[in-house]
Kinemage of the C-alpha trace (Angstrom):
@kinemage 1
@onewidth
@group {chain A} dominant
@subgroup {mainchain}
@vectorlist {calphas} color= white
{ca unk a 1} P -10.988 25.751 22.531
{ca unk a 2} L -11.483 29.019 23.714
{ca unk a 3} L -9.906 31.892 21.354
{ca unk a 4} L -8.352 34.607 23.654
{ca unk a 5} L -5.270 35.697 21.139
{ca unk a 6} L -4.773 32.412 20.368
{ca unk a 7} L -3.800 31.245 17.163
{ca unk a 8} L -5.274 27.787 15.441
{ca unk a 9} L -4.145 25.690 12.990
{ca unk a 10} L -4.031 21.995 11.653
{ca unk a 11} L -1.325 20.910 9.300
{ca unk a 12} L -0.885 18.051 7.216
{ca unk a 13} L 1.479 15.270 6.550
{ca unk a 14} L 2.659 13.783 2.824
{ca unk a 15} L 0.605 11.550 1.256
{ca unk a 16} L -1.681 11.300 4.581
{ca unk a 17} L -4.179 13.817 5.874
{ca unk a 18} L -4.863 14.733 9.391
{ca unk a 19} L -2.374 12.386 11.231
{ca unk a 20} L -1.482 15.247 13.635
{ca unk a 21} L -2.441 18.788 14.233
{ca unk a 22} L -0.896 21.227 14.875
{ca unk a 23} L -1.562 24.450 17.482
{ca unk a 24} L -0.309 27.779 18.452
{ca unk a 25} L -1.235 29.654 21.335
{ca unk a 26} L 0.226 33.093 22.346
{ca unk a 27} L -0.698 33.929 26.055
{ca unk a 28} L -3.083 37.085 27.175
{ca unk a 29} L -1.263 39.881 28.996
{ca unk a 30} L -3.420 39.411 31.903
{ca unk a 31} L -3.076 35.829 31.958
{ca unk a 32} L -1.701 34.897 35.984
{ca unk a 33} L 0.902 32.128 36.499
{ca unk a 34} L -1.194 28.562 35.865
{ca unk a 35} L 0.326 25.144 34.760
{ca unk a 36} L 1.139 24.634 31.375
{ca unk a 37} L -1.260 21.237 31.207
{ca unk a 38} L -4.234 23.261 33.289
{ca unk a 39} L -3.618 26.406 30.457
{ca unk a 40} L -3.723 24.051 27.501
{ca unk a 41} L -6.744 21.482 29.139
{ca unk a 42} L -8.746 25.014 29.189
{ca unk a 43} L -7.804 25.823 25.236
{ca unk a 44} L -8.030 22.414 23.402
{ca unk a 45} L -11.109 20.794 22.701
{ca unk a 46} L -11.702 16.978 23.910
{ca unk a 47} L -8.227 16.667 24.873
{ca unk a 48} L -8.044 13.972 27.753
{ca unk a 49} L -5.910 15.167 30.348
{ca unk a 50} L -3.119 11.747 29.267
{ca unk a 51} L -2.884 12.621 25.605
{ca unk a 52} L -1.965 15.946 27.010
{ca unk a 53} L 1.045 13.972 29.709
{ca unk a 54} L 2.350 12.174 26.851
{ca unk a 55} L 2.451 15.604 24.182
{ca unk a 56} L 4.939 17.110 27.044
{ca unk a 57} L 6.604 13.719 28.200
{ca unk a 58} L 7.233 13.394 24.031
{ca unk a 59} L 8.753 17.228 24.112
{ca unk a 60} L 5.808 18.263 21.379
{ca unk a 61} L 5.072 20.982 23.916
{ca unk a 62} L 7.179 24.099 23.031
{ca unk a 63} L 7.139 27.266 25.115
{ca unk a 64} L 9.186 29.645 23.591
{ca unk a 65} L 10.581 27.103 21.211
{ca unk a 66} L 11.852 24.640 24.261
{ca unk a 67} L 10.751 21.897 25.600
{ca unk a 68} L 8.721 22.503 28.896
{ca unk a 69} L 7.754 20.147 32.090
{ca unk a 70} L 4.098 19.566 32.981
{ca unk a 71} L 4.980 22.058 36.157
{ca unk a 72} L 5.731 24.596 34.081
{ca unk a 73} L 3.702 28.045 34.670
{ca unk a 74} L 2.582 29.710 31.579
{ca unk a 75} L 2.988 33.421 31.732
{ca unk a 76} L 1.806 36.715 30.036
{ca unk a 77} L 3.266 36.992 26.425
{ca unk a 78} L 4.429 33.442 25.998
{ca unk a 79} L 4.410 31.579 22.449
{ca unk a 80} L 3.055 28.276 23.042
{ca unk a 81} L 3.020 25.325 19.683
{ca unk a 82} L 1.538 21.815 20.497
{ca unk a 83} L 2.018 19.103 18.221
{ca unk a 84} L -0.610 16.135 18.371
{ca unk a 85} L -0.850 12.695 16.683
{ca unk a 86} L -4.156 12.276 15.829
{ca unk a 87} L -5.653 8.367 14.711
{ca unk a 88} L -7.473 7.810 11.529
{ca unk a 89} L -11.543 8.182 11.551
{ca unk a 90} L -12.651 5.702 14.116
{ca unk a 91} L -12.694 2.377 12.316
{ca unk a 92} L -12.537 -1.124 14.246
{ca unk a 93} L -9.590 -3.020 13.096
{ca unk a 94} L -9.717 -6.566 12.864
{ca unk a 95} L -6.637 -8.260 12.941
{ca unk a 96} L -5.849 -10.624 9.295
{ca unk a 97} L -3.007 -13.015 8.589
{ca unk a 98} L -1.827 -11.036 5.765
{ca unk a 99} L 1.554 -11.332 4.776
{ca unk a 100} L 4.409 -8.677 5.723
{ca unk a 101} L 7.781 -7.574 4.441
{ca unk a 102} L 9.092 -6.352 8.192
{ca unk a 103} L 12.465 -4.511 7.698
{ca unk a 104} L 13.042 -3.637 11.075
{ca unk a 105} L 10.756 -4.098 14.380
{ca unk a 106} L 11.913 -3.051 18.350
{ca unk a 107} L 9.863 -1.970 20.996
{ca unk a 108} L 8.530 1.403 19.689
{ca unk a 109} L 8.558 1.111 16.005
{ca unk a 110} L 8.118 -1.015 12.856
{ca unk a 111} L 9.158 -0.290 9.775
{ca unk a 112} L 7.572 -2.288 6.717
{ca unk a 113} L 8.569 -2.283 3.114
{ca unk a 114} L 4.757 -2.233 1.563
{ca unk a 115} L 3.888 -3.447 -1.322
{ca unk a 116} L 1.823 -1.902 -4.568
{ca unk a 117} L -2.117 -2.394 -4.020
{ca unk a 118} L -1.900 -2.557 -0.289
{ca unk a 119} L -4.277 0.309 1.164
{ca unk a 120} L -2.774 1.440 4.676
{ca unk a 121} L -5.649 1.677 6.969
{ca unk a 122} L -9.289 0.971 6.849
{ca unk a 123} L -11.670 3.867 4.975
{ca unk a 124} L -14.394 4.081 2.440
{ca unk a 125} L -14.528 0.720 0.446
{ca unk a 126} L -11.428 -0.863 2.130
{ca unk a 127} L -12.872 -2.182 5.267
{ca unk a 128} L -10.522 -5.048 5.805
{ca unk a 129} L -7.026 -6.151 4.064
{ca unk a 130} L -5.644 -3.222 4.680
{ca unk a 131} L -1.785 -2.777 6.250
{ca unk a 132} L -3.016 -2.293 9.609
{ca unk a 133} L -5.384 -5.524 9.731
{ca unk a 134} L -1.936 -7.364 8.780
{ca unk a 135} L 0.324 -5.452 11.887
{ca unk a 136} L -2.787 -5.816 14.287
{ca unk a 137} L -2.579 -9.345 13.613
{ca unk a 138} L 1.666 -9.888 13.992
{ca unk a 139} L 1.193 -7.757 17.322
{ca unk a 140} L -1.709 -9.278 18.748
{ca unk a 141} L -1.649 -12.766 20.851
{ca unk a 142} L -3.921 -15.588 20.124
{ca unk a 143} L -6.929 -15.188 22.245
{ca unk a 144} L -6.375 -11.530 23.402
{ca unk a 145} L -9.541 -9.568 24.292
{ca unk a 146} L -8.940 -6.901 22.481
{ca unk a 147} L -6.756 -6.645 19.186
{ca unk a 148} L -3.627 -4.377 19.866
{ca unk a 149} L -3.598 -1.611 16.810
{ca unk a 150} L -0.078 0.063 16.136
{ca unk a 151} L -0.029 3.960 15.613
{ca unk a 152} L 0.396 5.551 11.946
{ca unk a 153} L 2.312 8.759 11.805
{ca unk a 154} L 2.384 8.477 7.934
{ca unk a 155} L 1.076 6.866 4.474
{ca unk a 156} L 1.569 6.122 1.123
{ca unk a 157} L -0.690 5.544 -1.289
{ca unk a 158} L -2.055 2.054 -2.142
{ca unk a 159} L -0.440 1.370 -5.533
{ca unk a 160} L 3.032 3.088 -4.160
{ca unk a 161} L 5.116 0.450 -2.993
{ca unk a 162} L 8.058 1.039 -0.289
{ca unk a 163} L 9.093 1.962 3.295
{ca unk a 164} L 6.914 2.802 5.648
{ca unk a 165} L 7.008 3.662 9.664
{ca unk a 166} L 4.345 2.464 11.760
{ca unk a 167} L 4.640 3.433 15.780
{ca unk a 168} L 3.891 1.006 18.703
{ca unk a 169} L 2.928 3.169 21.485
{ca unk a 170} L 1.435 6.753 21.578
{ca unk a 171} L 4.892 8.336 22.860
{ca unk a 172} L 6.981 6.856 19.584
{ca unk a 173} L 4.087 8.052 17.733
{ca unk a 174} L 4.203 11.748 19.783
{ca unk a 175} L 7.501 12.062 18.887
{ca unk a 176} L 7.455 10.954 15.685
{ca unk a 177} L 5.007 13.558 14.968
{ca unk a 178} L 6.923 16.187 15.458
{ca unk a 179} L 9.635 15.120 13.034
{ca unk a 180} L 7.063 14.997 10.048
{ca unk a 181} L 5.773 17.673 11.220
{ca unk a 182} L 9.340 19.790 11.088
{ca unk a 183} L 10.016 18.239 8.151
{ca unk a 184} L 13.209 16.500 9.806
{ca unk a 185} L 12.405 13.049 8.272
{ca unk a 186} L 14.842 12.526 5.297
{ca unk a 187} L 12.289 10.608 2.312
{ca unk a 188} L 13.321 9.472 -1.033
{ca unk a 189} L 11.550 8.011 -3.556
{ca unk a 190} L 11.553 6.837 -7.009
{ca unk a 191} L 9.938 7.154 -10.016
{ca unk a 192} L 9.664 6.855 -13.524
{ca unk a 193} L 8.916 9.821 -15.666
{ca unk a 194} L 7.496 10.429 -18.799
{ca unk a 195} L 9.728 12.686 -21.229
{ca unk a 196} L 13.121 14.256 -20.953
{ca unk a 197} L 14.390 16.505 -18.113
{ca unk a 198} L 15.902 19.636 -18.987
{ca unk a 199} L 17.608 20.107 -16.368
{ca unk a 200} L 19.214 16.714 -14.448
{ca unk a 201} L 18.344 18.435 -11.201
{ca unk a 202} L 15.696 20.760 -10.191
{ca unk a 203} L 13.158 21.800 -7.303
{ca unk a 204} L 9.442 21.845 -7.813
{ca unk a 205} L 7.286 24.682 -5.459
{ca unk a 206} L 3.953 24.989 -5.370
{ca unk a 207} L 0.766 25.154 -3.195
{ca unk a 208} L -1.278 21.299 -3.043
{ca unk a 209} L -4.886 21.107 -2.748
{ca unk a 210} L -7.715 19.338 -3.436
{ca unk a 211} L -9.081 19.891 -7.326
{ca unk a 212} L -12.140 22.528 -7.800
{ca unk a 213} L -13.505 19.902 -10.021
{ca unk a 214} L -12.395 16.384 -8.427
{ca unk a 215} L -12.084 16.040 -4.918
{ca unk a 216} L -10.210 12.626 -5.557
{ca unk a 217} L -7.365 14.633 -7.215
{ca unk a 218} L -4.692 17.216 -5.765
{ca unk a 219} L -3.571 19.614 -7.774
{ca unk a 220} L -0.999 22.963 -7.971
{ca unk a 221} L -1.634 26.011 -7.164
{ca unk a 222} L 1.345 28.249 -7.909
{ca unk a 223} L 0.238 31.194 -6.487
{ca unk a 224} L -0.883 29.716 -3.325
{ca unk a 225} L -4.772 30.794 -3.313
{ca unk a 226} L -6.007 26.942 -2.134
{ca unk a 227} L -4.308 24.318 -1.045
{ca unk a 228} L -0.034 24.333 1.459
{ca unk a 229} L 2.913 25.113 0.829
{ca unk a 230} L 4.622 21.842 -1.193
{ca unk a 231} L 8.469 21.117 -1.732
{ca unk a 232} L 10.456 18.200 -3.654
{ca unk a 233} L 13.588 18.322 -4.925
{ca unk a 234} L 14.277 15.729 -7.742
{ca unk a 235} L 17.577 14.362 -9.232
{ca unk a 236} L 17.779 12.425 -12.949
{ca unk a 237} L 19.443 9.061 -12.315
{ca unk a 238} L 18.713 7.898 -15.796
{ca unk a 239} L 17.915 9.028 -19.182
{ca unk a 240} L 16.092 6.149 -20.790
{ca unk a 241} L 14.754 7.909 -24.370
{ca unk a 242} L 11.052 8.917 -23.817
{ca unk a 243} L 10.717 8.147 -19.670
{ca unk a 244} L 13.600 9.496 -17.041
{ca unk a 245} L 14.552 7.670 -14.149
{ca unk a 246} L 14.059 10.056 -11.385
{ca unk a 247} L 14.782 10.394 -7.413
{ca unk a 248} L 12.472 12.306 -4.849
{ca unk a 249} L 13.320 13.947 -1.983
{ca unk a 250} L 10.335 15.498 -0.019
{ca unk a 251} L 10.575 18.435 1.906
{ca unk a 252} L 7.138 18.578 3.068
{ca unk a 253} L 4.711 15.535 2.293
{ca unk a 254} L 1.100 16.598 1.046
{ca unk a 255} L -1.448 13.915 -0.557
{ca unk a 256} L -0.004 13.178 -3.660
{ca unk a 257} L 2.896 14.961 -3.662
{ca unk a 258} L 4.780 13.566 -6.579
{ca unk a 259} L 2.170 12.724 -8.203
{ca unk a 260} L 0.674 15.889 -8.777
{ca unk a 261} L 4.086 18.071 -8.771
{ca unk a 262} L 5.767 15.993 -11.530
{ca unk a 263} L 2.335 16.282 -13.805
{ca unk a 264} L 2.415 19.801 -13.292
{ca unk a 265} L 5.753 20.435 -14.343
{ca unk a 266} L 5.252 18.334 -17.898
{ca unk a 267} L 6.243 14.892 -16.145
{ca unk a 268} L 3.766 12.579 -15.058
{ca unk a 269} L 4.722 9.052 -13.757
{ca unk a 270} L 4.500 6.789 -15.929
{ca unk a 271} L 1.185 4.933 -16.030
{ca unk a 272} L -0.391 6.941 -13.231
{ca unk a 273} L -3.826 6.837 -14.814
{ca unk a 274} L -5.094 9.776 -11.858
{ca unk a 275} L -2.326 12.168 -13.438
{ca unk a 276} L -2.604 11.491 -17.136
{ca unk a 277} L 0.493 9.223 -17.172
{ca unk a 278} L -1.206 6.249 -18.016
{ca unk a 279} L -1.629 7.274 -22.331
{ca unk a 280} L 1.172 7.803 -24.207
{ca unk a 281} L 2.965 10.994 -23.331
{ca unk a 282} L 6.163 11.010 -25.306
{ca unk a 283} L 7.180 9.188 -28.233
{ca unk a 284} L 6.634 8.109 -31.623
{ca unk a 285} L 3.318 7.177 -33.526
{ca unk a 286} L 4.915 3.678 -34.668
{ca unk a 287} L 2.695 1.228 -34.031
{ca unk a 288} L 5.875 -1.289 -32.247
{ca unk a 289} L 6.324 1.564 -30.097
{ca unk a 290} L 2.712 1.478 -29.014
{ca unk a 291} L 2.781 -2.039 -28.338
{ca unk a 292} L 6.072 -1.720 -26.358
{ca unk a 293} L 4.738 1.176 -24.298
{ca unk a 294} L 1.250 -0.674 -23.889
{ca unk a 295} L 3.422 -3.611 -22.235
{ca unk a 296} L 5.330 -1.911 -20.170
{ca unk a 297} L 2.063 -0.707 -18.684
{ca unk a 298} L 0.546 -4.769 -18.374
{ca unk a 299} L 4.043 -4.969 -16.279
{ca unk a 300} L 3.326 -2.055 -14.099
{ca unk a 301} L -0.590 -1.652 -13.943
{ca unk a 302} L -0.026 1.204 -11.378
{ca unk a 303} L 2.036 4.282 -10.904
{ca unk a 304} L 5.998 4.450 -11.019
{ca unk a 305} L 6.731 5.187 -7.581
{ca unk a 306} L 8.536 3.726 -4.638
{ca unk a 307} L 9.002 4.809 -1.553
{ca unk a 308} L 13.000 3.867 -1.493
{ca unk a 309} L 14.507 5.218 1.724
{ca unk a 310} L 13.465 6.676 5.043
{ca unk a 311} L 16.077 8.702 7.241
{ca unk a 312} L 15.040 9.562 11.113
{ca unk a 313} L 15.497 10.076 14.868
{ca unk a 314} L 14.677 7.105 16.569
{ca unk a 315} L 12.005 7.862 18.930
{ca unk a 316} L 13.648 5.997 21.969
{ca unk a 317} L 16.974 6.068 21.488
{ca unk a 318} L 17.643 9.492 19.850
{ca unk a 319} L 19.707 7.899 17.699
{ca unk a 320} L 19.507 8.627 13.941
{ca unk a 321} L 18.968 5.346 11.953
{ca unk a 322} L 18.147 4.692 8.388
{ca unk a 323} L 16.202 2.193 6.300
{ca unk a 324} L 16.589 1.943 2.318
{ca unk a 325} L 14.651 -1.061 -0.234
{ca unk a 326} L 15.243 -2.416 -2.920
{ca unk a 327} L 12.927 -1.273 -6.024
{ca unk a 328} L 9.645 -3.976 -6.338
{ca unk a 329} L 9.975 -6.108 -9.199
{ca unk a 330} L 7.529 -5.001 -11.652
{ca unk a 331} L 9.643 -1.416 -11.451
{ca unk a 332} L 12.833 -3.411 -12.278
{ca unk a 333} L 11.348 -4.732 -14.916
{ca unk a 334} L 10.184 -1.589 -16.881
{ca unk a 335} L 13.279 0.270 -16.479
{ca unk a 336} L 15.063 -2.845 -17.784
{ca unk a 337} L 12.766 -2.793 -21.001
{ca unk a 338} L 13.415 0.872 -21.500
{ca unk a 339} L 16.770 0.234 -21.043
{ca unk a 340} L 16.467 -2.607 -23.786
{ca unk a 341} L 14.574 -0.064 -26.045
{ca unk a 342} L 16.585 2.953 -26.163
{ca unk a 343} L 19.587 0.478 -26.914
C-alpha cells in the first residue's frame, strides 16, 4: 500500500480479532481522474482485483460517505473508507459430522445457536471439532472435491453459548462486515454476576486490550493508552442475593468484552475462572454456603454468559430480521438454585 496522504487502519470486531479491516484513504491534490478499483488496486496490498468487485458490489466502498460504482473516477480531495472481510489464519478445514442447533439457514446466511465448549474455528490446539468443521460438513455434498467452508463475520468464545451468524458467500459476508463494523448489529447477552448492582442500569466505557502481563487476557484501560474504544450497556433483570441476573447490550464487540468490563467494574461472571469469577466473590463464610456456591459451579463449569439475541439487516433482502434463544440448560439451572437460595 503505498502512503501518499493516506490514512491506515485495521479495526476489530467483539469477541473476534481481525475478521475485517478497515481503511481510509484521502486522495492527493494532484491526483488525475482514475477508476475507483484501479486507485484502490494501486493502495492495498495483495488485494485480488475480485475481492475488490465484490467490496463495491457489497456497497463497503464509500466515497464521500456513499456508495460508489466500480466506474467511478476518484478525484483530488476525496475521502475514501473500504471495509474488508478478512478469513481466519489459513487453516484447512475438514468437514465433521458434528451436531448443530440451526435456527435459521437461506441462501446467504446461517444462523446457529452454539453451544458452551464449542471453539468456532480451527487455531492453536483446536485443529478439528471446531463449529466450522460441523457447517463445512452440513454444506458440503458427499464426494465433493473440495469441502465448501462458510464465511465468519463474528465469534464467541468457546465456553459462551448462544447465537451466532455464519455467511455463505463472500458478498453476505461483505456486507455483513460493514454492519459489525458500524456497530449496526443489535447483540444481547446474558449473564450472571457476582454481587449487587447499585444501580439497575448502567453503561460501562473503557479502552480493551491485551494484558501487559498475560497476553491470554484483555483488560481496561480507562484512559485509553493501549487497547479500543469499548461500549456495553447493561440492565439488572434479577436480584438473586449475592449474584445479579444481568442483560448485555454491545455497542462495539472487542475480545472479551463482558468479560473483562463486568470484572473491572466489581462484577465478574460468575465462575469465569480467566476473570476471577470462578472463587467466591460475595457472600458469607458459612460453610453450607460454600458448598452451595461450589455446586452451582459443578452445574456451570464455565462462564455465565449467553449470547441471547442477534438483531440485523439481512444481507440479501435488506430486510431487518431478528433471532433470540432460549438460555442453555446448565444457566437455567443456576439461576433456579439462586433463586431457591435467596428464598
Amino acid at each position: 500500500m503505498s502512503s501518499d496522504n493516506s490514512t491506515f487502519q485495521i479495526d476489530n470486531d467483539s469477541n473476534q480479532e481481525e475478521l475485517y479491516e478497515h481503511y481510509k484513504f484521502e486522495v492527493d491534490k494532484g491526483q488525475q481522474l482514475l477508476r475507483i478499483d484501479k486507485y484502490l488496486m494501486g493502495k492495498i496490498e495483495r488485494i485480488t482485483r475480485n475481492k475488490l468487485q465484490n467490496a463495491i458490489k457489497a456497497g463497503t466502498v464509500l466515497v464521500n460517505d456513499k456508495e460508489v460504482k466500480s466506474n467511478y473516477k476518484v478525484k483530488p480531495d476525496d475521502k475514501i473508507r473500504i471495509v474488508l472481510s478478512t478469513p481466519p489464519k489459513e487453516v484447512k478445514i475438514v468437514p465433521q459430522d458434528i451436531p448443530l442447533n440451526i435456527i435459521y439457514e437461506d441462501e446467504d446466511i446461517i444462523v446457529v445457536n452454539k453451544v458452551a465448549g464449542m471453539v468456532v474455528h480451527p487455531g492453536y490446539n483446536n485443529y478439528d471439532g471446531t463449529l466450522l468443521n460441523a457447517l463445512s460438513f452440513h454444506l458440503t455434498d458427499e464426494g465433493a472435491e473440495e469441502p465448501i467452508v462458510p464465511y465468519l463475520v463474528h465469534r464467541i468464545d468457546k465456553d459462551t453459548s448462544g447465537v451466532l451468524l455464519i455467511a455463505k458467500t463472500e458478498m453476505a459476508q461483505s456486507k455483513l462486515a460493514l454492519q459489525f463494523f458500524e456497530h449496526s448489529i443489535e447483540r444481547k447477552y446474558i449473564a450472571l454476576a457476582w454481587g449487587d448492582f447499585k444501580e439497575d442500569e448502567g453503561t460501562v466505557e473503557g479502552y480493551i486490550g491485551r494484558s501487559l502481563k498475560d497476553r491470554r487476557v484483555m483488560t481496561v484501560f480507562p484512559e485509553g493508552e493501549f487497547g479500543k474504544s469499548a461500549i456495553t450497556h447493561y440492565k439488572v433483570l434479577e436480584k438473586l442475593g449475592y449474584v445479579s441476573l444481568i442483560q448485555c447490550q454491545l455497542e462495539t464487540g472487542r475480545t472479551h468484552q463482558i468479560r473483562a468490563h463486568m470484572r473491572h467494574i466489581g462484577h465478574p461472571l460468575f465462575n469465569d475462572n480467566t476473570y476471577g469469577g470462578s472463587s467466591i466473590i460475595k457472600g458469607t463464610t458459612f460453610t453450607k454456603y460454600r458448598q452451595f456456591v461450589d455446586n452451582c459451579f459443578k452445574i456451570i463449569p464455565r462462564q455465565s454468559l449467553h449470547a441471547k439475541s442477534l438483531g440485523f439487516i439481512h444481507p440479501g433482502t435488506d430486510e431487518y430480521i431478528f433471532f433470540d434463544s432460549e438460555l442453555p440448560e446448565d444457566m437455567q439451572k443456576v439461576i433456579e438454585k439462586w433463586r431457591g437460595y435467596i428464598s
